[in-house]
N, C-alpha and C positions, 0 to 999 in steps of 0.2 A: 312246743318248744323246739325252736328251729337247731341244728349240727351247727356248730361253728363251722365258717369258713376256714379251708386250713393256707387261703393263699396270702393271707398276713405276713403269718409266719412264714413263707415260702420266699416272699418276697423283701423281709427281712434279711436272711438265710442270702439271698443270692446278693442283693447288696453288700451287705457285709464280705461275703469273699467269693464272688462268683469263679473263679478254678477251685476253691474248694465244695463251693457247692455242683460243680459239674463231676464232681469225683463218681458221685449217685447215679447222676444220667448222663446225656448229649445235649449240645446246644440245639440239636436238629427237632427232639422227643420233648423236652421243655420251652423251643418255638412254637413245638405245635399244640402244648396242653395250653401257651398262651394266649394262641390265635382261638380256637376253640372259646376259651374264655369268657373272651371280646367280643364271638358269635354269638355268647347265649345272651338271650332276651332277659332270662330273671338274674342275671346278675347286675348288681349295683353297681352305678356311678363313682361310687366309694371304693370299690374293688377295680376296676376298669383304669381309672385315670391310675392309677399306682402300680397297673400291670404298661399302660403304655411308657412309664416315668424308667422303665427298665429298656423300654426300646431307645428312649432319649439320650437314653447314658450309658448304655452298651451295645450300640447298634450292631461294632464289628464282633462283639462276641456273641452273639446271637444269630448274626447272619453274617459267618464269617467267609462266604463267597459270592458274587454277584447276580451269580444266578437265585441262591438260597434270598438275598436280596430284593430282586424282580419282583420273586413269587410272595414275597412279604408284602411287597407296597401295593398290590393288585388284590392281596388278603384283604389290607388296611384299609383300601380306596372302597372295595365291598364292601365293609361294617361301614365305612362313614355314607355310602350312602344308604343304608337301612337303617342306621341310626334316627331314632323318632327327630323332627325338625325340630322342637325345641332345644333340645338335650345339645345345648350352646359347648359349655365348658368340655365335653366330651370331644366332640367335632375340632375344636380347638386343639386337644391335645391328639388327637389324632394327624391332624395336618403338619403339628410340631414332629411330631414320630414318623413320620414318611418322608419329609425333610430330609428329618438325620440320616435314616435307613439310605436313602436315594446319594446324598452328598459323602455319606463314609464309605459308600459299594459302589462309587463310582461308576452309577449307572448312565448316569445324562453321559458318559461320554459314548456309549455303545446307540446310545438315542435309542432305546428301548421303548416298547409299547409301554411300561408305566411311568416311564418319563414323561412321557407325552401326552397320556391322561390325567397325569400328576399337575403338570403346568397349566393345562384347558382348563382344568378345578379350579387353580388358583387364580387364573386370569379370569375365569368367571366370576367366581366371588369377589372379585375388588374392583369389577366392572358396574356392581351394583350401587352406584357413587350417591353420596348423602342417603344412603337408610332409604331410597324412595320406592323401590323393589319387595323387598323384604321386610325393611320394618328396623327399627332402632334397637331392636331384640338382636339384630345378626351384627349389630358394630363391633363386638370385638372379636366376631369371625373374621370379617374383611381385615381387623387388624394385625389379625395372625398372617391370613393370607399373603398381606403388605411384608411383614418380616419375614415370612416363608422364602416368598421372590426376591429378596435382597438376601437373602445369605446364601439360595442358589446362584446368584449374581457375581457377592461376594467368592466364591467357592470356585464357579464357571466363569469367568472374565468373557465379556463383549457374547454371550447368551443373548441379550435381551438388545445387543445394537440397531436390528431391524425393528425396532419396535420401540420407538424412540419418540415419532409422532403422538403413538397411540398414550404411551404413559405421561405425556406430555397435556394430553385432554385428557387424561384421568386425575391429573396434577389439579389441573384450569377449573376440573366443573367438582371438585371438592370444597366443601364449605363448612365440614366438621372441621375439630380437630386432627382425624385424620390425615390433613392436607399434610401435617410435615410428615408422615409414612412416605405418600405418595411424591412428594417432591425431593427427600433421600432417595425413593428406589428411584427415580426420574435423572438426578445429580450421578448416583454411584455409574447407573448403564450410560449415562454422557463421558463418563470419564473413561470407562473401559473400551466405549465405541472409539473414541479419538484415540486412545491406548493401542488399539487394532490397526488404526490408520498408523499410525507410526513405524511399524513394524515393515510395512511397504517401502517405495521407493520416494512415498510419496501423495500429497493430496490435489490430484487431480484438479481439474476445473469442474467445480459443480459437485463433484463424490462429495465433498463434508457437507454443501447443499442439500444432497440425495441422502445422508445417511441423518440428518435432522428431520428429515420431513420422512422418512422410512416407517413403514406401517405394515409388515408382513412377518412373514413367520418366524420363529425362532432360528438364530442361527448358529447351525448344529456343528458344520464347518470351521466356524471361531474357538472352537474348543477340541476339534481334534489334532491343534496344535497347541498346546497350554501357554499363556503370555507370560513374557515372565516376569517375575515377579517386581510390585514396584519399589522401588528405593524409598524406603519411607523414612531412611535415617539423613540420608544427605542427598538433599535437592539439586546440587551439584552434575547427580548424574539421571538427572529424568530423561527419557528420550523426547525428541524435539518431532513434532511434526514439521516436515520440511512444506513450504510455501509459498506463491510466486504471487507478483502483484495480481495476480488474475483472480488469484483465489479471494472469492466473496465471502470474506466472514462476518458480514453484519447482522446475520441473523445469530451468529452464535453470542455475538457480542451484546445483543439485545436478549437475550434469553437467560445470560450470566448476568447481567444488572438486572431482570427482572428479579430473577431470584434473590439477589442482594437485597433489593429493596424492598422483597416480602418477607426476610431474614429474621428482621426484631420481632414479628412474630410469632416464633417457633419458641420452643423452651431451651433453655442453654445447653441443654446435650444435643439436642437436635440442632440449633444453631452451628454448633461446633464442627457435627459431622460433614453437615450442608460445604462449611466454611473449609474444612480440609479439601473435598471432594472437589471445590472451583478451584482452588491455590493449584490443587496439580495440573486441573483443567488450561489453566493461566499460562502455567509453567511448562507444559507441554506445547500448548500453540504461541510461538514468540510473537506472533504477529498482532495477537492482542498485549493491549498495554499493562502493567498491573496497575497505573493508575485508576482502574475501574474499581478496586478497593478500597479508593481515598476515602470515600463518605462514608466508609464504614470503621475507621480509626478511631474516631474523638469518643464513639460508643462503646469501641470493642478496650482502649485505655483505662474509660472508668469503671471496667466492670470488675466484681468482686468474684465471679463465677471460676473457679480453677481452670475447668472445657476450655469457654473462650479464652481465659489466657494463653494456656495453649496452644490452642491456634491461632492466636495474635504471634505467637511465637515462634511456630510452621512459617508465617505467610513473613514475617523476619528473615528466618534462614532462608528463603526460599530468593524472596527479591531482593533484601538489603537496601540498597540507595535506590535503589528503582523504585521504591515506593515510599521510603523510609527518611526522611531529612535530618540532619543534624540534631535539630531542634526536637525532632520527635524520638530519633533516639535516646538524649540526654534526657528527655521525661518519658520516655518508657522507663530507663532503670531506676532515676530516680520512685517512680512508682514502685517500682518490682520493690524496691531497699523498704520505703513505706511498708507495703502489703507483708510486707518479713518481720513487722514486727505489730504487725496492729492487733490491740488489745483481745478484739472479738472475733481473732479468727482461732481456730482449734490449733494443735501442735504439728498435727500433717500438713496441715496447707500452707503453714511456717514453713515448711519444712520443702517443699515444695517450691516457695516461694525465692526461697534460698539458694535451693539445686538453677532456677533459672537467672538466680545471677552469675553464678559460679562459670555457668555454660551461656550466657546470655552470647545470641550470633551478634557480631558487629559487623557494620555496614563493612571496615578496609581493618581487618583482623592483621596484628600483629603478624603471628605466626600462624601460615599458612602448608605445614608440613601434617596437619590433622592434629598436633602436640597438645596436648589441654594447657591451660594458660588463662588469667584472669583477667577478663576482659579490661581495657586500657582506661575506659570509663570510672570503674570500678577504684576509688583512690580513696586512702586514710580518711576522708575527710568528711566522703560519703558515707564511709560504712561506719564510720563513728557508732553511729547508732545503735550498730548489732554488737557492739562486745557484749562477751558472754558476763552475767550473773550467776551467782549461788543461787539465785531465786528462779532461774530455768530450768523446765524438766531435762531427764539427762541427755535426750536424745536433741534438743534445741542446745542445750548448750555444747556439745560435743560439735556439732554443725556449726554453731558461730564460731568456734575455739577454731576448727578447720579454715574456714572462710577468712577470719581475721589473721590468721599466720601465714596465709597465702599472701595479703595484700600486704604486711609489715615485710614479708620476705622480696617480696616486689618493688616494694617503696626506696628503698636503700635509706632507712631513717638512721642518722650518722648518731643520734643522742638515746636511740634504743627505748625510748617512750612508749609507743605502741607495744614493743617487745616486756617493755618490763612489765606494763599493765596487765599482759597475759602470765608472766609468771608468778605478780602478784595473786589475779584469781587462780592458777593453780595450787599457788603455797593456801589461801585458803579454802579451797575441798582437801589439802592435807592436812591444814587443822581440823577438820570437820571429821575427818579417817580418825586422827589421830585422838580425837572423843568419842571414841566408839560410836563411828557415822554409822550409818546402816550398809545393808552389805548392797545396796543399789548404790549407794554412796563410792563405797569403796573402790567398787566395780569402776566408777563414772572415774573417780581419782587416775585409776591407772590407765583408763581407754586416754584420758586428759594429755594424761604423764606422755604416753606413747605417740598421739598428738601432735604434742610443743617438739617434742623430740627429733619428729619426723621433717620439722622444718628448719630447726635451730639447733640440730647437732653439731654444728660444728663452732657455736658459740660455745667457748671452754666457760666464760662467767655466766654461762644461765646453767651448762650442765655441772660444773663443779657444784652449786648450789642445790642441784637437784640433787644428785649424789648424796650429798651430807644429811640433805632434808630425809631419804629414803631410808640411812643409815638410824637416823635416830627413828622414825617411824618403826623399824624392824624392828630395833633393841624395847622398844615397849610394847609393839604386838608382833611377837615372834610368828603367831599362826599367819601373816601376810607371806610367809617364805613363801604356798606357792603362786602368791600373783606375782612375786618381785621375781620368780623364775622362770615363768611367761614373759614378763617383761623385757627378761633380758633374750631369750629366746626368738620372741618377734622381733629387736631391735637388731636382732645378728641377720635374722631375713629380710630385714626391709632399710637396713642401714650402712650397707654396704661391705665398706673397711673402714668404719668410724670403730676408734678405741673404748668411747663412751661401756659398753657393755662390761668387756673387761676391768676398767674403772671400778664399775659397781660390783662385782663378784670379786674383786680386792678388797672394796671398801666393807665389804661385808662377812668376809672371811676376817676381817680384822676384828671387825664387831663380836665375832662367834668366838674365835680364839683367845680372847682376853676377856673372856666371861669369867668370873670365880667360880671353882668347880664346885662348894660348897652351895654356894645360892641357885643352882640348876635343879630342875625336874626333870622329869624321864618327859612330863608332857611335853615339854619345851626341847628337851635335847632332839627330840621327834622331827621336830620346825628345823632345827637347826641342821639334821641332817640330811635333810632336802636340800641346803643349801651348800653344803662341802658337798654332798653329791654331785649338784650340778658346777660348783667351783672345780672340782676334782677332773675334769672334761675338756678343761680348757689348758692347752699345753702352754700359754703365757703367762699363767697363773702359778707362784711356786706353791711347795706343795708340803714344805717340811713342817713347817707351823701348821695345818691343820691335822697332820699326824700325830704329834707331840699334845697336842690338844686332846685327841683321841684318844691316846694310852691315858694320857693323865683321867682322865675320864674313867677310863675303865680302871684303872687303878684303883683311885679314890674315891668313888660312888658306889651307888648299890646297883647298878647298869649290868652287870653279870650274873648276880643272883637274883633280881628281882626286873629285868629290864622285858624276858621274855622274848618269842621266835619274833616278832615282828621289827621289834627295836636292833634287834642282833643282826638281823636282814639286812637294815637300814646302814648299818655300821657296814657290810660285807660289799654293799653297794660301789660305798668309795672306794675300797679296798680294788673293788673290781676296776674300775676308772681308773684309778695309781698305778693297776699294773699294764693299762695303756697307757700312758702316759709318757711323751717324751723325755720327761727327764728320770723315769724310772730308778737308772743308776744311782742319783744322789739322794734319792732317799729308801734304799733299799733296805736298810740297818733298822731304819725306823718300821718300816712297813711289816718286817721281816718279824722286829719285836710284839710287833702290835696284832701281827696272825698268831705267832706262839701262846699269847697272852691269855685270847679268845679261844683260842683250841685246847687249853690248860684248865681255864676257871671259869671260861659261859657256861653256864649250868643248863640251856638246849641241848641236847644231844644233834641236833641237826644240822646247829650254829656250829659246834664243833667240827663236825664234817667237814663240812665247808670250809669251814678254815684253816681245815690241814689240807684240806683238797688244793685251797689257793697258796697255802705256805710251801705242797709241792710244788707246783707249777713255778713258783716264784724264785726257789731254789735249785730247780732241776733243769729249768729250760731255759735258753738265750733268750733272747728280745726279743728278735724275729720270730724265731717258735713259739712263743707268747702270743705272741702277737696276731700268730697266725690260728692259735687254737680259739684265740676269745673274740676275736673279729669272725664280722660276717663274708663269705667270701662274695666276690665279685659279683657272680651270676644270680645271688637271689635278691637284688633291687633295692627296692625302698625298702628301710627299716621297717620290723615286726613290732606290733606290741609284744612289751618284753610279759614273761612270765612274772610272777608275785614274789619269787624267791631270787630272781634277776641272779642267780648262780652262775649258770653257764651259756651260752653263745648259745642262741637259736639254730638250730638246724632246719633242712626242711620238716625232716621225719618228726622234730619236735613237734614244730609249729603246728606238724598235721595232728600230733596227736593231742595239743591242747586245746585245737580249735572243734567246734561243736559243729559237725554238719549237719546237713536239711536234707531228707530223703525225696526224692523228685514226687513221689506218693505215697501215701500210706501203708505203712506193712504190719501195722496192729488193730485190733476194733476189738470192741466188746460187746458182747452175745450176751442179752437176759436172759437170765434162768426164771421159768413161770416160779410162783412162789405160792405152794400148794399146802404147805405143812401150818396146820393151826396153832395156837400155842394150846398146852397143855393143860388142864382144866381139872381140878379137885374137889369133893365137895366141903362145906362147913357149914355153919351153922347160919343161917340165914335173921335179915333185921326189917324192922315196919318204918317208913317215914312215912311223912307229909309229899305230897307232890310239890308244894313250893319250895319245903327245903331238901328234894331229892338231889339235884345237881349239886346244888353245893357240899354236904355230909358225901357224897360218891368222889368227887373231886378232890375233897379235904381227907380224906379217909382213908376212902377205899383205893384210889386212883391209883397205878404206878409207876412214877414218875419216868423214874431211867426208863422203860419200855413204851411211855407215852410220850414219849419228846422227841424221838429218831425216827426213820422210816430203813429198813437194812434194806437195798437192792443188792439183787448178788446176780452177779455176769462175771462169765469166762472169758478170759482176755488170751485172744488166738494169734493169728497171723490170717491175713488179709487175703484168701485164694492162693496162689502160683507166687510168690516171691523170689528175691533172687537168692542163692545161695549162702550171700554174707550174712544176711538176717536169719537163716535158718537156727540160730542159737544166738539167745540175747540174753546178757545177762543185765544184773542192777537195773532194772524199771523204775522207772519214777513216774507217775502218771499225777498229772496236771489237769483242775478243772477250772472250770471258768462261768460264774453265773452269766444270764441272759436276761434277766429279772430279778424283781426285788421281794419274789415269793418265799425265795430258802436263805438262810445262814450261808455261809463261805463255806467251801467245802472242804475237808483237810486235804494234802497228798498221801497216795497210797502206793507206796515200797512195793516191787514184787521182785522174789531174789531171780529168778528166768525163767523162761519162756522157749520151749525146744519145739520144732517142727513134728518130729516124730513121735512126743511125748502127749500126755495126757493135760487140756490146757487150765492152768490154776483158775483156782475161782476167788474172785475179785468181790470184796463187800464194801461196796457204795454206802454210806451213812450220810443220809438225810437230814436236814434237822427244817422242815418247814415253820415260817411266817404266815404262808395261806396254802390252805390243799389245793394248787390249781396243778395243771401238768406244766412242763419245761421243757427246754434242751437243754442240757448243757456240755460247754465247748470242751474239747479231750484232749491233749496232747500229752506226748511220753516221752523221755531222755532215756536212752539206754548204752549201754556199750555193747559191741562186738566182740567175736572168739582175737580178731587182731589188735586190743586194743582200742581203739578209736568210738569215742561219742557221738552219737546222734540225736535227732532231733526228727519227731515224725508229728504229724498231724493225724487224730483218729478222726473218725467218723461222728458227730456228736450225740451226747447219750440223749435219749426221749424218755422223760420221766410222765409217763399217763397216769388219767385221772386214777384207774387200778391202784398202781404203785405205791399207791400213796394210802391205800386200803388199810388198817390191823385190824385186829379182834378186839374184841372188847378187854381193854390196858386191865382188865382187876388183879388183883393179889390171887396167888394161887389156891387160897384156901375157900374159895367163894363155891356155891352149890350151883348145881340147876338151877333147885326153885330161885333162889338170891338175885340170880342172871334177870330168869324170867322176869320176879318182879322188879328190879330194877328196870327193865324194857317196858315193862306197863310205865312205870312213874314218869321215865320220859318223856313216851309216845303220850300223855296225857297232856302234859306240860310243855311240851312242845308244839299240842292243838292247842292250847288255850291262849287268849290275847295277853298274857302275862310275858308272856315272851317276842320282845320288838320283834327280832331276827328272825322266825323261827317262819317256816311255810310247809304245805300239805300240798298233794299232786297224789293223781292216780295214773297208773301206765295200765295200758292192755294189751293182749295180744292175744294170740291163738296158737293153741300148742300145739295143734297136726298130731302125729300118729306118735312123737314122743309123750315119751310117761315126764310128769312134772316132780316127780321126785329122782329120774337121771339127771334134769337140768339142775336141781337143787343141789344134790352132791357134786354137781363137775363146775358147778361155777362159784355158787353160796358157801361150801360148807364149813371151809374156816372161819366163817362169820355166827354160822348159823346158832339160833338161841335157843327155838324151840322148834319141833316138827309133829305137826298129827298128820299121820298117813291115813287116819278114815275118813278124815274133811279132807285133805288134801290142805292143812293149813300150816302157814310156815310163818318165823319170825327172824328176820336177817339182821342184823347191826353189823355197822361197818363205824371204826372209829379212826378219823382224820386228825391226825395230830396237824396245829400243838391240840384244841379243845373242839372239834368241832364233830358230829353224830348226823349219822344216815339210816335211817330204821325202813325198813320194807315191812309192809306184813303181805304175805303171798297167799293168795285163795283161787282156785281151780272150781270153777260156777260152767254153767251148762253150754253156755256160749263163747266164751274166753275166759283166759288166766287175767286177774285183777293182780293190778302191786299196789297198793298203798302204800306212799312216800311222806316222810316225815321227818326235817331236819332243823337244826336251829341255826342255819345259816344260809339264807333261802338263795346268795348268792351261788353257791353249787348243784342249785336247778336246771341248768344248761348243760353240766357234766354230768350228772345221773341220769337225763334222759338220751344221751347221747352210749353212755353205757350202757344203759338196757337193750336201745337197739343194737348194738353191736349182740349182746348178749346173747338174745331172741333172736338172734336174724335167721339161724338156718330152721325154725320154727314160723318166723312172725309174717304174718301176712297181709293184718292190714291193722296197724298198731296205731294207736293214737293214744295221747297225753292231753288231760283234763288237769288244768292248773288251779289249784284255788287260794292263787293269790291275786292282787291287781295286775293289769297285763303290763304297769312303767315300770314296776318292778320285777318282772321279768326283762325285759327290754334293757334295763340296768345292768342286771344280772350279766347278761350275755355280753354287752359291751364292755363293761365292769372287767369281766372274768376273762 
């Protein structure tokens, strides 16, 4: 029975949070247990490829300098080539991981010796063109290598310029599939090569000759100046290679049509890139025409492919009338309008579809200041088509909604037809709200609302109309208050000084104010007072009617004795808002009455506070001083999340002390305590069964419950070595766990009232409740406070629940005997050898004791298990019982040559865990130990993958 591997789990652990998993060790000590790894021969393909998947995705944290770098990719280049020749996928991901290594540690620019062996590799491998070298076993080695050299390409600009010839017959004598590999990396090094030339003064007579036909070494030079970067958003500003009639470019020109015209071959992502990578090509040398792209239009119009649209759509922006005629424009968009609505294409590509007419380049663009603007093409007549439906998901319909109130707002349509049409489908997703739509519904309602609004706010007959329509929506579902408070909030940000907003926190304060106090609920008053909250805020808003609403409220309702801290909150809210408020003055009588009222008869004690706290302020201090205590002052910025009790003005000193901070490392961890103590054992009167109905009658019976359903781990919970002094006293612990698997129950939190430095440290009872006995981690964190107040937030170290831990004694009732034990352990161990039991599997373990006695190992490791013990055979009887139901029985015998263990459990998946515990067990004894299974060996092999 083979040790689990423990680099699963390791390399789980470091995914998941690689600085927290460096807490343990160094990136330098876990490089090198990984290179190591990778070295050994009997480690699987299955472990390998998941330790290289960590180089792929955290190259910088692993070799986080360039030299640490180097010495990695000259590691890496050694295993791959001792790597046995077949072992494809390996080699594969190896050449992906020296890539990354090489391009994040910026080694090619220092042109280091494993650059330089790194690129020989790769220009080797994809030298060996059609599988005719090697064999059709290495194709998708060479295809790694192909995308190896194109994202060093990508990464390093004009690297591979001199070498232009040579990828050029590597392009010519490909006859796989591979050929579009090799004709992108061929296209990307043409583009960077003339990229390079641009940067000069100029292209000599013959240099763009010389650098197509160029067949030599890497150039190392080209990249110890980095190019910069290209303009890939506006073609406008490409750099131009400057050029004189002298210069002969008909070989490039014959090179850019060849590729063209082996284009419809490639697949539509390759197409695409191919087809970006000449446009810039085109775009940078003027002297070629773009009409060399003609014959490639009428293909690239019909297609359905998203890519190629795309770059139909690059090579648009890029030339306009230069390639583009009238005629072809006005069915480009017509298409694009089409493809926006056709039945069988998905919601993204709709979507998609739509952003390119929105942004569609025009050949002689209205507005030429960069302004966004709907293209001129684009008219009522065309986009007919796209009005939005109920029957659109919400993300298409919110898109046409946008699209169609551009082009209505463009139109200057004098009879508002188009307009009304859109606020027809808004009014109905407001009947749809308004029947309790769903809450995607609702949602979609107000993104709608926000919209129409954005374009047509200053139409007083669509927003009066809207207004009214939101007003009645409110009054039948009050719980809308807080979209309708969002609503008005984004329209104050995004609407300028349109009065719209204001409008509707009138119209709605009218709504709330003239409710009958009798037909209100506390639920509903709840709704309502999110909404005087946020009305209460707005100094154009009067303020006297929703005071006088207020009292009456608390007057006449059961809102004081039965309303509660939260509702009373809500109340104190506005209170707070009125005493900003500019017109404070004229309603101070009211406000003045309506704090007395609350600090008299809220039946909160804490409501009351407050309210005489604000009914001071209110009566003690001017305006200005008011003003000055509940306002935030100048220097501390953007608004805080307010506190829950929204009582008083944030300070800094507050904010700090309600905010939770994060310790830069851990300053807690918890130490297991070994768990040596047996449970206690009494004897009684002992019973005879059947061995078929021994499990069940023990289970049904005898079993006990509470004790057989938990596991108690008990660790001391410390402080972390040397911390800083603040954490020397912590009090209120709150420790937090977190499953990793779906072997345990949820674990509860566990209170710990402190934690002192100098003190003696608590001992902490972890309660288990296992679904299978396997071992685990699980994730620790703790929230504590300090001697100054302030909350923290620390990361422990995560606990390791082993296969041990999970050990008890045998669960019986206290009253049970020796003999009772023993023969129970016989009825077992019988029954668990016999084929009556699916699950159940036998193994023997051996070893050699050396010069220790076999009954010190029994006491210091066994004896809270142990059942029975004869010291003149030297024979023992162990039970170990794994909650929730699962038995491990040893029987131990001491023979002339080795210590025998006889293994016997009814769960043969924890045959990979008991033998892996014995050898720990034995080790400072065992010398040449082996394990005799006897069960089928797929069923071990399960086991251990299984488990």
């Amino acid at each position: 029975m083979a040790t689990p591997s423990p680099w699963p789990q390791r390399i789980s652990d470091f995914s998941r949070s690689p600085s927290q998993f460096l807490y343990s060790t160094t990136s330098e000590c876990f490089l090198a247990e990984l290179l190591c790894e990778l070295r050994d021969d009997k480690a699987s393909e299955s472990i390998k490829i998941p330790l290289l998947s960590l180089l792929q995705e955290y190259p910088n944290v692993l070799c986080p300098s360039s030299t640490v770098g180097e010495e990695t990719v000259l590691d890496l280049l050694a295993i791959f080539n001792q790597a046995p020749p077949r072992s494809i996928n390996l080699k594969c991901h190896l050449l992906l991981s020296i890539t990354n290594v090489l391009v994040c540690t910026s080694r090619l620019e220092n042109q280091g010796n494993a650059a330089e062996c790194f690129l020989d590799l790769l220009f080797q491998t994809v030298q060996d063109t059609n599988d005719l070298k090697d064999g059709q076993a290495f194709h998708s080695l060479r295809a790694i290598a192909c995308d190896c050299l194109r994202e060093v390409e990508t990464c390093f600009p004009g690297l591979f310029s001199q070498k232009l010839e040579a990828l050029y017959l590597l392009k010519q004598q490909e006859m796989t599939p591979l050929h579009q590999a090799y004709g992108i990396l061929y296209a990307l090094s043409l583009k960077n090569a003339i990229h390079l030339l641009t940067q000069g003064s100029g292209a000599p007579d013959g240099e763009l000759k010389s650098l197509l036909s160029g067949n030599e070494g890497l150039a190392w030079k080209a990249i110890e100046k980095p190019l910069p970067p290209f303009p890939a958003s506006s073609m406008s500003q490409v750099p131009v290679l400057q050029t004189n009639a002298n210069t002969d470019i008909r070989e490039l020109r014959s090179i850019i049509s060849m590729l063209l015209e082996e284009s419809y071959l490639l697949t539509p992502v390759s197409q695409a890139s191919l087809l970006r990578e000449l446009v810039e090509v085109v775009a940078m040398v003027q002297a070629l025409s773009p009409a060399i792209f003609k014959t490639q239009l009428l293909r690239l119009f019909g297609t359905t492919e998203v890519t190629l649209m795309h770059a139909t759509l690059l090579m648009k922006a890029a030339f306009t009338d230069s390639l583009f005629t009238t005629e072809d424009e006005n069915f480009f968009i017509k298409r694009l309008v089409g493809m926006a609505q056709h039945p069988l294409l998905k919601s993204a590509q709709k979507l998609f579809y739509m952003n390119c007419i929105l942004h569609f380049p025009e050949n002689r663009p209205i507005s030429s200041n960069g302004e966004e603007s709907l293209p001129v093409l684009v008219t009522p007549r065309l986009a007919a088509s796209l009005l939005p439906t109920v029957f659109n998901n919400s993300s298409t319909m919110l898109c046409r909604l946008s699209l169609l109130s551009l082009v209505y707002m463009e139109a200057d349509d004098d009879d508002d037809k188009g307009v009304s049409y859109l606020f027809d489908h808004l009014m109905a997703l407001h009947r749809i709200v308004d029947n309790h739509g769903t809450r995607e519904m609702t949602v979609t309602f107000f993104r709608a609302a926000f919209t129409f609004l954005g374009y047509f706010y200053d139409s007083e007959k669509f927003t009066s109309a809207l207004t009214a329509r939101l007003c009645e929506l409110y009054s039948r579902h009050c719980y809308l208050a807080p979209n309708l408070n969002n609503l008005v909030d984004r329209a104050q940000e995004c609407l300028g000084d349109s009065a719209w907003p204001i409008q509707l926190l009138k119209a709605l304060q009218k709504v709330i104010v003239e409710l009958p106090v009798p037909e209100l609920t506390l639920q509903n008053l709840s709704w309502h007072l999110k909404v005087l909250g946020r009305v209460a805020r707005e100094s154009q808003v009067p303020q006297r009617n929703s005071l006088r609403f207020l009292l009456g409220v608390l007057i006449h309702s059961s809102l004081c004795s039965g309303g509660g801290w939260r509702l009373g909150n809500a109340v104190l809210a506005v209170c707070r808002n009125l005493l900003l408020h500019p017109s404070l003055d004229q309603v101070f009588i009211e406000l003045a009455d309506l704090l007395q009222h609350m600090m008299l008869h809220y039946e909160d004690t804490d409501i009351q506070d407050h309210a005489r706290f604000y009914y001071t302020l209110l009566t003690n201090l001017s305006r200005e001083k008011l003003s000055g205590v509940l306002t935030k002052g100048p220097e501390i910025g953007p608004a805080k999340v307010r506190s829950l009790s929204a009582i008083m003005a944030e300070s800094d000193e507050q904010s700090s002390c309600l905010t939770v901070h994060q310790t830069k490392k851990p300053v807690l961890q918890l130490v297991k305590v070994p768990q040596n103590e047996a449970r206690a054992s009494s004897k009684g009167e002992s019973e005879n069964f059947d061995d078929k109905e021994v499990l069940m009658v023990y289970r049904e019976q005898f079993l006990d419950p509470v004790f057989a359903s938990k596991v108690n781990l008990k660790c001391h919970l410390t402080h972390v070595g040397e911390v800083a002094a603040l954490y020397h006293k912590l009090f209120s612990i709150c420790l937090h766990f977190e499953l990793t698997d779906t072997n345990y129950e949820d674990v509860q939190n566990i209170s710990v009232p402190c934690v002192f430095k100098d003190r003696k440290p608590p001992v902490v009872h972890l309660k288990l409740k296992p679904r299978h006995p396997y071992p685990t981690h699980l994730r620790a964190s703790a929230m504590f406070a300090t001697e100054d107040g302030l909350s923290w937030y620390t990361q422990l170290e995560d606990v390791f629940v082993s296969f041990p831990d999970v050990f008890l004694p045998l669960p019986v009732k206290a009253d049970w005997s020796q003999e009772s034990r023993e023969q129970l352990f016989d009825h077992i161990w019988r029954y668990t050898c016999s084929e009556e039991c699916s699950q159940s599997a036998t193994s023997l373990f051996c070893f050699e004791l050396g010069d220790r006695s076999l009954c010190s190992l029994i006491d210091l490791n066994f004896h809270p298990y142990l059942i029975s013990k004869n010291q003149n055979q030297d024979c023992y009887k162990v039970l170990f019982f794994l909650p929730p139901q699962c038995h491990v029985l040893l029987n131990i015998t001491n023979t002339e040559d080795a210590v025998h263990i006889s293994i016997a459990t009814d769960n043969w998946k924890l045959l990979p865990y008991i033998n892996s515990y014995l050898q720990n067990v034995t080790s400072e004894t065992q010398r040449n130990a082996e394990s005799i299974v006897q069960v089928p060996d797929a069923r071990i092999e399960n086991a251990s993958s299984e488990a």
